[in-house]
Residue, then its C-alpha position, 0 to 999 in steps of 0.5 A: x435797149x429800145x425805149x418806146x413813148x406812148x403811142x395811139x392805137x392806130x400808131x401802134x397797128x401802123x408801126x407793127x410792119x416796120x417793128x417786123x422789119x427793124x425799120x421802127x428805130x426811125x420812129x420818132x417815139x422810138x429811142x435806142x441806146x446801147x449798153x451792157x447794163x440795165x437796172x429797172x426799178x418801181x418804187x410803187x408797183x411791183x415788176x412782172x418779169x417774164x424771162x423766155x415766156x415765164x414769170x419770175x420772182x413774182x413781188x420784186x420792184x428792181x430788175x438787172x440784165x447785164x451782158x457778159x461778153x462771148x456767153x451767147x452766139x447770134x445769128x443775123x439773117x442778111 
């Protein structure tokens, strides 16, 4: 999971070229931690949850992504 803080414009413009290098996660607002599960919840607003570019369950305040191991192959460039 990669935790982003609020970042100026300006930040956020100058940050774009490291995101596309994957050089950002030495950011100072940058925070990445590893975990096979992760509940989001909005007890005020619901979420908008796009899933592959489309809108889920339209109305939910709660979100669970789990990793299950050997269910997706990944390639890496090098």
């Amino acid at each position: 999971m990669c935790l982003i803080r609020r970042v100026s414009l300006p930040r956020f413009l100058l940050a774009l070229p490291r995101v596309m290098r994957g050089t950002h996660v030495t950011m100072r607002e940058v925070a990445v931690i590893k975990t096979a599960k992760l509940v989001v919840r909005t007890p005020e607003q619901p979420l908008v949850v796009h899933l592959d570019g489309e809108l889920r369950e339209p109305g939910v305040n709660e979100c669970t992504v789990e990793l299950e191991r050997g269910r997706i192959n990944v390639l890496v460039a090098r």
